[in-house]
C-alpha positions as CSV (number, residue, x, y, z in Angstrom):
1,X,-83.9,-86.4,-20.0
2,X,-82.7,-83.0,-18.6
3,X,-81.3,-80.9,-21.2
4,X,-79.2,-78.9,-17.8
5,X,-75.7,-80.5,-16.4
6,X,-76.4,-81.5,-13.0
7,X,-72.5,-80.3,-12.0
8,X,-72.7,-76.6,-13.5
9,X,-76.4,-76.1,-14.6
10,X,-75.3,-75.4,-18.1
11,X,-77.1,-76.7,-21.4
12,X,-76.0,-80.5,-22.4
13,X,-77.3,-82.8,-25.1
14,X,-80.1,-84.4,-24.2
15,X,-78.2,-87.6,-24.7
16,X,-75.4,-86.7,-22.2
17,X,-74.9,-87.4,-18.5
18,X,-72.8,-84.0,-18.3
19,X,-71.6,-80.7,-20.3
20,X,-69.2,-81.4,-22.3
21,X,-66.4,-79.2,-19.7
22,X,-67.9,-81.4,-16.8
23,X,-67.5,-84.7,-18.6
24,X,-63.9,-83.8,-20.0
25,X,-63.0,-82.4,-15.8
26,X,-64.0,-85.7,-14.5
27,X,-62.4,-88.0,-16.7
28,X,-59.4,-85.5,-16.4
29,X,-59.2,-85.1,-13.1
30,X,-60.6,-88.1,-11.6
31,X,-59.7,-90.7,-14.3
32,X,-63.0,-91.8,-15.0
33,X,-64.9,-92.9,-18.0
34,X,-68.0,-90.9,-18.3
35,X,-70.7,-92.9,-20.6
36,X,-72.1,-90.7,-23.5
37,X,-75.5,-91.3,-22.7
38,X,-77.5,-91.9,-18.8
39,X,-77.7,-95.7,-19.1
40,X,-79.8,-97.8,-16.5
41,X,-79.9,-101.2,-17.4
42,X,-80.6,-104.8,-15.9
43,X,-79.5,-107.8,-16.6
44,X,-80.4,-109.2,-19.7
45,X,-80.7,-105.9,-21.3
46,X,-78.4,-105.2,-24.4
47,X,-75.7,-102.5,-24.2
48,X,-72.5,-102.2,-25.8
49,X,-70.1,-104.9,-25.3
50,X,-67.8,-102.7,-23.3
51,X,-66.7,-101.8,-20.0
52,X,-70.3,-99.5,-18.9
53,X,-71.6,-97.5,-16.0
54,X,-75.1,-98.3,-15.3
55,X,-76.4,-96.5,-11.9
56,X,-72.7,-95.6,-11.0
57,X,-71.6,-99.7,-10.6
58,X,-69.2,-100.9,-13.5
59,X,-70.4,-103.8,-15.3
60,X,-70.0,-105.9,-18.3
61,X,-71.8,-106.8,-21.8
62,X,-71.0,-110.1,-23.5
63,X,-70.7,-110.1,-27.3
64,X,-74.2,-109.7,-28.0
65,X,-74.7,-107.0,-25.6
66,X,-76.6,-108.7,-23.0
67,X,-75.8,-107.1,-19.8
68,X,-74.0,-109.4,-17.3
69,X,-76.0,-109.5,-13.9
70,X,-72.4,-109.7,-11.9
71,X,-70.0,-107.0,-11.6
72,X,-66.9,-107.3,-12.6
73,X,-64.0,-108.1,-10.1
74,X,-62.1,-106.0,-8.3
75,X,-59.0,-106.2,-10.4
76,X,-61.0,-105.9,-13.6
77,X,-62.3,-102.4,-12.2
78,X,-60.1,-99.2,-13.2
79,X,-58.4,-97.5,-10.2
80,X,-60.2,-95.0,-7.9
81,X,-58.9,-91.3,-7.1
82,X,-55.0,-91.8,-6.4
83,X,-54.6,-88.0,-5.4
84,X,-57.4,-88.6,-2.9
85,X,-55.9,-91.5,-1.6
86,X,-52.3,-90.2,-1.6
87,X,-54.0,-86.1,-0.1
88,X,-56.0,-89.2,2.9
89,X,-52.4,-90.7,3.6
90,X,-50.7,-87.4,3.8
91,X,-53.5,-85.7,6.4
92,X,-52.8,-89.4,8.2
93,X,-49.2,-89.2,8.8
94,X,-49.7,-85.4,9.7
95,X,-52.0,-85.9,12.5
96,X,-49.6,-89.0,13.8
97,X,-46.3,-86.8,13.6
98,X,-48.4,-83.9,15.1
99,X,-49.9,-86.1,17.8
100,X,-46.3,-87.0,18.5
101,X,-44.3,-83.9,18.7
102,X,-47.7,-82.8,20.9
103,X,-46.9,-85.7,23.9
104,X,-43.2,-84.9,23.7
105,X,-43.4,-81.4,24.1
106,X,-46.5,-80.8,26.7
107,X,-47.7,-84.4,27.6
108,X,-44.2,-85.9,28.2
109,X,-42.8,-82.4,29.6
110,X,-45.8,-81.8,31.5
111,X,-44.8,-85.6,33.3
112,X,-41.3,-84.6,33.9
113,X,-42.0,-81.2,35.5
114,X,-44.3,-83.1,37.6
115,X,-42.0,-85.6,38.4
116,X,-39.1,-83.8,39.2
117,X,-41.2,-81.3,41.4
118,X,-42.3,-84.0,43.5
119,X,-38.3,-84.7,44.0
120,X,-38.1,-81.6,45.4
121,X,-41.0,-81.3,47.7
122,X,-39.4,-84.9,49.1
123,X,-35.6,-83.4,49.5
124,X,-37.3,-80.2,50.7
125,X,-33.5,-78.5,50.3
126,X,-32.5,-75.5,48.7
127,X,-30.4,-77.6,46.3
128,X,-33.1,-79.8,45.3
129,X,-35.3,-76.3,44.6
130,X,-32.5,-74.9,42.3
131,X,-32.6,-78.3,40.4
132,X,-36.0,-77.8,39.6
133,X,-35.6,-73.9,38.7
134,X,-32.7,-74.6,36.7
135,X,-34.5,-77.7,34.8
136,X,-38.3,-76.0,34.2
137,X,-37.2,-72.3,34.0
138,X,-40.4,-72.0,32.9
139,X,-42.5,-75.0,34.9
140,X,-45.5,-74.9,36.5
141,X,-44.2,-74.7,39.8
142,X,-41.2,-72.5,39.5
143,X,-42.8,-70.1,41.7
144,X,-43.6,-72.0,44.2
145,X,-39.9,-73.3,44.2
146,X,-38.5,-70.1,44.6
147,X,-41.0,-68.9,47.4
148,X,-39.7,-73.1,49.3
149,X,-36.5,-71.9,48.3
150,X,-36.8,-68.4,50.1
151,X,-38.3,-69.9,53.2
152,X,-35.3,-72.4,53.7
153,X,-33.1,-69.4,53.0
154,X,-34.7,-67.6,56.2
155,X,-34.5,-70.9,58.1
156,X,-30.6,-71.5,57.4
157,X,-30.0,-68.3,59.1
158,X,-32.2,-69.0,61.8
159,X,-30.4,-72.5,62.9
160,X,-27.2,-71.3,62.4
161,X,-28.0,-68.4,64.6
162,X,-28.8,-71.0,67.3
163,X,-25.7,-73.1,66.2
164,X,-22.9,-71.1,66.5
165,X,-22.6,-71.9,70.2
166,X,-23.5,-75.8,69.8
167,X,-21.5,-78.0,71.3
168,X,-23.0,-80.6,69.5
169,X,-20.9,-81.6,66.4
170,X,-23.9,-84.1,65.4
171,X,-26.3,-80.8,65.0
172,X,-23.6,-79.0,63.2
173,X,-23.3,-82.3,60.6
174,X,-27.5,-82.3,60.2
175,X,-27.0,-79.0,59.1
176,X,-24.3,-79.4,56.5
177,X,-26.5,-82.3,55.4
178,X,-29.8,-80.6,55.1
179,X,-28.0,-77.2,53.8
180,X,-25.6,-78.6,51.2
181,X,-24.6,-75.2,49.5
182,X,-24.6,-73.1,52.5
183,X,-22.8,-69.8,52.6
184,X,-22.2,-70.6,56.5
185,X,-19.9,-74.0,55.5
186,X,-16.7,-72.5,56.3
187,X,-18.0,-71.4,59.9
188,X,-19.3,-74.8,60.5
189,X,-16.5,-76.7,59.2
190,X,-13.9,-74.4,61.7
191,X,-16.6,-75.0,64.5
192,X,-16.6,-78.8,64.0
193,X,-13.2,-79.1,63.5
194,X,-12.6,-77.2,66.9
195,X,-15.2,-79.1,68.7
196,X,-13.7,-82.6,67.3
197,X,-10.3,-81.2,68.8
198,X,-11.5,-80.5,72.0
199,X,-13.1,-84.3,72.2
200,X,-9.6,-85.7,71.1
201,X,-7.9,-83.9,73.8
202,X,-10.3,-85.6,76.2
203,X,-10.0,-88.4,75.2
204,X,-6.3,-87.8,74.8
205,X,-5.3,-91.0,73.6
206,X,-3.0,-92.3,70.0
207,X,-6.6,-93.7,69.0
208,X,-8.4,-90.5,69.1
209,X,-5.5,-88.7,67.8
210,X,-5.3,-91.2,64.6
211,X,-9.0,-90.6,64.5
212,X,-8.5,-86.8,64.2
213,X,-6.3,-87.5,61.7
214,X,-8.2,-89.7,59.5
215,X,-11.2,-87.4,59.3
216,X,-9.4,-84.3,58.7
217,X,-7.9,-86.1,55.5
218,X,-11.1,-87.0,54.3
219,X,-12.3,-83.0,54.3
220,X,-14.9,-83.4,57.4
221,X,-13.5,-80.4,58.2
222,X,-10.1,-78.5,57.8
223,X,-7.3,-80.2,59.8
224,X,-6.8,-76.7,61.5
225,X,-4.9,-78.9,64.4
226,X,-3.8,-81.6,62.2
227,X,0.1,-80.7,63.1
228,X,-0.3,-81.1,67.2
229,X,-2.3,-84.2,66.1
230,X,0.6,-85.9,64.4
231,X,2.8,-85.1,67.5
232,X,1.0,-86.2,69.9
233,X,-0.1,-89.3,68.4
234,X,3.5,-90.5,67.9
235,X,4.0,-89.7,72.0
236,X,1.0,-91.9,72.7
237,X,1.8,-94.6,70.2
238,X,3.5,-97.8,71.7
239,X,6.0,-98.2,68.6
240,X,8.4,-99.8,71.0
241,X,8.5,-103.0,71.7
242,X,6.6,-103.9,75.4
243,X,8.4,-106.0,78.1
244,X,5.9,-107.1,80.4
245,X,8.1,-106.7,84.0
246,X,9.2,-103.1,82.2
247,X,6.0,-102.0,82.0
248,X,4.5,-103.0,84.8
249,X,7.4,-101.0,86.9
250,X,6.9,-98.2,85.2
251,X,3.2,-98.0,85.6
252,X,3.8,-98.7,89.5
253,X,6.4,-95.6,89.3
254,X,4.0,-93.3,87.3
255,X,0.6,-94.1,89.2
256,X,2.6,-93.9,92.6
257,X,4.5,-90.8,91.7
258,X,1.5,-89.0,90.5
259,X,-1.2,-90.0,93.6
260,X,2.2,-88.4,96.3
261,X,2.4,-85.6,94.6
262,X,-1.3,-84.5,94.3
263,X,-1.7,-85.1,97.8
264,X,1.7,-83.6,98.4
265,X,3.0,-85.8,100.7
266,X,6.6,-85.4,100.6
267,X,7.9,-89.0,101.9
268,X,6.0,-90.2,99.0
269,X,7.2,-87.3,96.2
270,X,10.9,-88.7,97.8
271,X,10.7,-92.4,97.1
272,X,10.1,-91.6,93.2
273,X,12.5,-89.0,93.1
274,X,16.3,-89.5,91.7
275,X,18.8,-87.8,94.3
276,X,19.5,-85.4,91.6
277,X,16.9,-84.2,89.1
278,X,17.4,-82.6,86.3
279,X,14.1,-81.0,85.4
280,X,10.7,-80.3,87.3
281,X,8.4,-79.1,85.3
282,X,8.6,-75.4,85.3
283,X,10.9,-74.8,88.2
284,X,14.1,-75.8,86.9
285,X,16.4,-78.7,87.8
286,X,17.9,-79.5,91.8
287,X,18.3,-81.9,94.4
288,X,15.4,-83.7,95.4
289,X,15.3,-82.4,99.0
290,X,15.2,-78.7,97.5
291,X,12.2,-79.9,95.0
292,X,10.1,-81.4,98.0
293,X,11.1,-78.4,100.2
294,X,9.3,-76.2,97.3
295,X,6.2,-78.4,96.9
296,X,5.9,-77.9,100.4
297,X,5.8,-74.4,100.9
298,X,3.9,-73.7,97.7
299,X,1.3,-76.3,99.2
300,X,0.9,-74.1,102.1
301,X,0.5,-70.8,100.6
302,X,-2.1,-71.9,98.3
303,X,-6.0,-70.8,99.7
304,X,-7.4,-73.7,98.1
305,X,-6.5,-77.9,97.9
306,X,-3.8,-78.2,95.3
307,X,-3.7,-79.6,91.6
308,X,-4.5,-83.5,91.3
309,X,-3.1,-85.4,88.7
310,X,-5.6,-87.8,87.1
311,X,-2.9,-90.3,84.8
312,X,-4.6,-92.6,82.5
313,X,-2.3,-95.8,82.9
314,X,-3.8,-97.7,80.2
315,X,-2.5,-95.3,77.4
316,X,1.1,-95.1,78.9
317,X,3.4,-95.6,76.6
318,X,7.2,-96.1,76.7
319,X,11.1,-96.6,75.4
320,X,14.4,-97.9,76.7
321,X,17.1,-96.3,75.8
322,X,20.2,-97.7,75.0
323,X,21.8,-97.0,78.9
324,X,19.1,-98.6,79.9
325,X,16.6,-95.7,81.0
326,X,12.5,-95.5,80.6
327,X,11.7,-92.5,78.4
328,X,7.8,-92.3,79.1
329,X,4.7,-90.8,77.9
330,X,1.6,-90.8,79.8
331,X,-2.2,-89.0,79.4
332,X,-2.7,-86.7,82.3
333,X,-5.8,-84.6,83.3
334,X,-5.5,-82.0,85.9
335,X,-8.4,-81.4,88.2
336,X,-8.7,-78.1,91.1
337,X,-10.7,-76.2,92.5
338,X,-12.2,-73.2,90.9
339,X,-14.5,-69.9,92.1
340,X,-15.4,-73.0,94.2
341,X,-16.2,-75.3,91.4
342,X,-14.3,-78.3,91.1
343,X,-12.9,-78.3,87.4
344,X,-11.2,-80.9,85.4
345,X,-8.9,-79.7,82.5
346,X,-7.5,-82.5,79.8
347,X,-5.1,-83.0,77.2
348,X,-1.9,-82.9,79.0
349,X,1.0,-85.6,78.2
350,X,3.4,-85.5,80.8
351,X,6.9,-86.7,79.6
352,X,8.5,-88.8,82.4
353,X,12.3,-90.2,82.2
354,X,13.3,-92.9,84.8
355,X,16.5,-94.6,85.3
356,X,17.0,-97.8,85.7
357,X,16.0,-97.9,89.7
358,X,12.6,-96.5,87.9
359,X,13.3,-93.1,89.5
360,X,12.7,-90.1,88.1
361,X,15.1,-87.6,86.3
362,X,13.4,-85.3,84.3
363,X,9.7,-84.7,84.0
364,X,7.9,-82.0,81.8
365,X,4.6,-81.7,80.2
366,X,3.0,-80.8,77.0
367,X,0.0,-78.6,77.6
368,X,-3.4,-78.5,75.6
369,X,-4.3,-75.9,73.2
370,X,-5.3,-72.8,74.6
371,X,-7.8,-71.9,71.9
372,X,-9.2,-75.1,71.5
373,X,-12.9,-74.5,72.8
């Protein structure tokens, strides 16, 4: 046998498997028995009858020292390298948390700045941009956000270069839609509101009016007319209670008061006339002899065909008083001629008061806004 440990190279006894500092490390440090001599048995061969090593496989000797041809079991056997096991189990749970904490911060993230990218590119808005900025500061396609963003920025200005003149309040409401946090919002909200007033005043009705109304209140836009909305709606707005015959005589006394005096025929203008009226529009009060007298000469000096009056006698609306006279509302829209273009001007509400021959005492109108367009 070699007389040279086969660990450090360093003289042994002959006898020995190892030095004496390798056999005492081993049995040390990996809590293993080390025989005191190289034994290679078979079975049937007599050794010690002790726990021995022969070839590295633990066996067992019965009294006499014949070697027993099977191993001992598993629970017979001493335990193995704990500190390997427990160094294996360590590296293990390691690589599991490392693994881990690697899919949640660049897997996982990775996902989710993908995923909320593509919500952008779908929204295509320069809110849905910012999201993304202000979520992946640092995400692979922050750049490319800000240059989308950028490009919207130029195109905002663009349309609402091209809106400011619309007319059409559905363009001006696909642009507050597609350009949520627009700096031009309180420019389109004024121009919608004014362009929603100027459709109410056509349509110059306690319907459209309420309408107005309701929408202002829910911040479409500002209300800016929200006042002359209230007031005109409760002119248009049958709160009094309707008597068939009533009504019906005062529509015949509107509709035929209103067709005489646009063609200024002063027979006509006379049968729905009072004898004495108290107001005429703008002109003051008088007889009605002196107010046909006027219409008459006016209609002659004018170059051009005088002002029709174009009543809308479904939205008239009316009250009896307590001495038994018809204060009435009615929808009127004005059409004349014009640089010789006929043109058609809404939103007056001419307020009519009859007695109770259905004649007329006092008649004056409210006008539309001016600024209104």
């Amino acid at each position: 046998m070699s007389l040279f440990c086969p660990l450090c190279g360093k003289h042994k006894p002959e006898k020995a498997l190892f030095c004496d500092v390798c056999k005492n490390k081993i049995e040390k440090e990996y809590e293993v028995d080390v025989p005191a001599k190289d034994n290679v048995a078979v079975a049937g061969e007599k050794i010690p009858a002790e726990l021995k090593t022969v070839d590295n496989k633990y066996v067992v000797a019965d009294k006499e020292g014949v070697l027993l041809a099977d191993p001992l079991p598993e629970s017979a056997k001493p335990r193995k390298n704990r500190r390997n096991l427990f160094i294996w189990v360590l590296i293990l749970a390691v690589l599991l948390v490392g693994g881990f904490l690697y899919y949640g911060q660049v897997i996982r993230k990775s996902n989710l700045d993908r995923s909320q990218w593509d919500m952008a590119l779908k929204e295509n808005t320069v809110n849905g941009y910012l999201t993304y900025m202000q979520a992946f500061p640092k995400g692979k396609y922050y750049n490319l956000a800000e240059e989308n963003l950028m490009k919207l920025k130029g195109n905002e200005a663009e349309v609402w270069k091209n809106l400011q003149k619309s007319e059409n309040t559905a363009e001006l409401r696909d642009f507050i839609a597609l350009y949520p946090q627009s700096p031009y919002h309180p420019l389109i909200a004024r121009r919608l509101d004014s362009l929603t007033w100027v459709a109410t005043l056509n349509d110059n009705t306690a319907e459209s009016y309420s309408a107005y109304m309701v929408m202002s209140q829910s911040g479409e836009f500002s209300g800016d007319y929200f006042g002359e909305a209230q007031e005109r709606y409760d002119m248009l707005f049958q709160s009094y209670p309707v008597t068939q015959a009533d009504l019906d005589s005062v529509k015949m006394a509107v509709e035929g008061f209103f067709s005489a005096l646009s063609g200024v025929n002063a027979n006509e203008i006379s049968n729905y006339l009072a004898p004495s009226v108290f107001r005429f529009f703008n002109s003051g009060g008088g007889t009605r002899e002196k107010i046909v007298g006027d219409l008459l000469i006016s209609g002659a000096r004018a170059q051009t065909p005088t002002i029709k009056y174009l009543p809308n006698m479904n939205a008239v609306a009316y009250e009896k008083t307590l001495i038994e006279h018809y204060k009435v509302n009615v929808p009127v829209q004005k059409s004349y001629a014009e640089a010789g273009q006929q043109k058609t001007v809404s939103g007056y509400i001419v307020h009519l008061e009859l007695d109770r021959n259905f004649q007329i005492i006092t008649i004056t109108e409210s006008k539309p806004t001016p600024d209104a367009v």
